[in-house]
N, C-alpha and C positions, 0 to 999 in steps of 0.2 A: 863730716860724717859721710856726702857723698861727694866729694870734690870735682869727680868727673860727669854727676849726672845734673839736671835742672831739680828733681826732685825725688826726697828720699822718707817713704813711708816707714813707719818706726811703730809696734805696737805694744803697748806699755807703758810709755812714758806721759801718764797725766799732767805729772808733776812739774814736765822739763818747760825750758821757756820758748820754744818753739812753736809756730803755730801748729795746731791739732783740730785733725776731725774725730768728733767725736760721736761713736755708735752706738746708742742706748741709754739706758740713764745711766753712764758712768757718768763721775765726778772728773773735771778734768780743771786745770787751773787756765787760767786765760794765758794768751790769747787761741779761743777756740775759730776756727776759719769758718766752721758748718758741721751742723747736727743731722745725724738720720739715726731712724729706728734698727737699720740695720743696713749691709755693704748694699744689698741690693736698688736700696730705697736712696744712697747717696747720690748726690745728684753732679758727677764728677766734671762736668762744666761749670760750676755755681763753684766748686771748689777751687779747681785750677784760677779762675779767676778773682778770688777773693784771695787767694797764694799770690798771683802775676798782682796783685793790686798794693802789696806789700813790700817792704824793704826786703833783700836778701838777707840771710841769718848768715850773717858773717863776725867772726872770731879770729884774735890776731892770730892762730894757728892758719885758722884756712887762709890767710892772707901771705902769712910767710912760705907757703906752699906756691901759694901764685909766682912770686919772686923768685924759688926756686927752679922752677920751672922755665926761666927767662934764658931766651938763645944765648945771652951773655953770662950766665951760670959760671960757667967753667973756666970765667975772666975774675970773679968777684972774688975777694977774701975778706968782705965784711958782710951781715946782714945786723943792721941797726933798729929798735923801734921804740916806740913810745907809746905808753895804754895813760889815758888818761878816765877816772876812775869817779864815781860820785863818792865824795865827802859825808862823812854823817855829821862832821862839826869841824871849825875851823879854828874852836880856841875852847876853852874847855867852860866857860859862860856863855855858849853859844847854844840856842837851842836846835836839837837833832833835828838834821834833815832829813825828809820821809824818804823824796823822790824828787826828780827833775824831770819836768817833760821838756821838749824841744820840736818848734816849731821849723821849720827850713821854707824858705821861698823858693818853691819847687821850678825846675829852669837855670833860672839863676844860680839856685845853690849849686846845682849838677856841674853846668857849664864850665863857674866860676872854680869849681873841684880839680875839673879835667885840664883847665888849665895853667892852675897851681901844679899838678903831676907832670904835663909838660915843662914848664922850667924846673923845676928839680930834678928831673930827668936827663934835663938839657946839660946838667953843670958835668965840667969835666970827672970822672973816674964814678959817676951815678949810672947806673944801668937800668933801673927798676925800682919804679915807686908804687906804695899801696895807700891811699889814704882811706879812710871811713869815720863817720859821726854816724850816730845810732840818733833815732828821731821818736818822736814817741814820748813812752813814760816810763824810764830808767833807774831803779829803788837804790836805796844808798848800800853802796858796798859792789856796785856794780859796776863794767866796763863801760864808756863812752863812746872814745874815739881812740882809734887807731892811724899811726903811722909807722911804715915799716919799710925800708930801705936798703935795697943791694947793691952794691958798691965795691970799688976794687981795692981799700983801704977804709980801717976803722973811721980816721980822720974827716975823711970826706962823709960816709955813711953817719956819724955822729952829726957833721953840720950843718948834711940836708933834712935830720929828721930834727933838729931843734927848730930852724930855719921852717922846717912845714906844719908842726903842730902851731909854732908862733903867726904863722901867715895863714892859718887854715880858722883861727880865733877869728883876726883881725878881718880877712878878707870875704870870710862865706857867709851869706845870710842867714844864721841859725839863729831862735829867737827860745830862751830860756824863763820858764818861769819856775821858782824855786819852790817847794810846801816844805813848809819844819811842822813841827808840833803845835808851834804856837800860828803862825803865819802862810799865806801865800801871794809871791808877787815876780814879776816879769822882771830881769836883771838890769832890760836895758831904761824900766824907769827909773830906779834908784841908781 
């Protein structure tokens, strides 16, 4: 929406999933950042910081944007990626999953991110990598994680984005607990 700016005010959209401040008694759907009675009364420090205190609203759009924009652009003739998505069932006797939250070992998770994007960056004919896991509480039918890869061939772009969603599972601390209908429980005790 604002790819160039830190942040982009929008008025109307109660509904969207982006955080919102909200003025008045509208009705607005979560996540709300802060309420006031009206602009005057917002209290735009309390806001920006409840914003800075969040994940960025990032979309494999805004992500394949980034990549685009890579000094190396005008080398690449592939952009590869992979959305991985919340399930509402995984066999047709399964009961519906509500939602996935996702907990991340803040640090770690980041660190151990950035360093995944450096060696798949590193590999010959990769130019630019994007990776993102969405943390929080993700409803079924929704996007997760993203990886997105520019590259100077399809071949190569196809086997750094298998290669980083498979090493982004295994190696980042993100810690899932599942709700269905019936159930709720953390992935890594079962």
């Amino acid at each position: 929406m604002a790819p160039d700016f830190d942040y982009a005010f929008v008025e109307g959209c109660s509904g969207a999933s982006v955080p919102k401040v909200v003025l008045g008694d509208r009705q607005a759907a979560d996540p709300v950042v802060h309420r006031a009675t009206d602009g005057e009364r917002a209290d735009v420090d309390a806001i920006l910081e409840a914003t800075d205190a969040r994940d960025p609203y990032v979309t494999l759009e805004s992500l394949v944007r980034e990549v685009k924009r890579s000094p190396d652009e005008d080398r690449s003739g592939a952009i590869a990626t992979f959305t991985g998505r919340v399930r509402a069932r995984d066999g047709d006797d399964d009961p519906p999953t509500e939602f996935l939250e996702f907990e991340r070992y803040d640090g770690v998770a980041q660190e151990k991110m950035a360093a995944l994007r450096r060696d798949l960056e590193a590999r010959d004919g990769v130019f630019d990598v994007r990776l993102h896991h969405k943390t929080g509480v993700v409803e079924a039918g929704e996007d997760i994680v993203f990886v997105v890869v520019l590259a100077g061939h399809r071949g190569q772009a196809f086997r750094a984005v298998e290669d980083g969603i498979n090493r982004l599972k295994e190696e980042i601390p993100l810690f899932k607990k599942e709700v269905t209908v019936e159930d709720e429980f953390w992935a890594h005790e079962r």
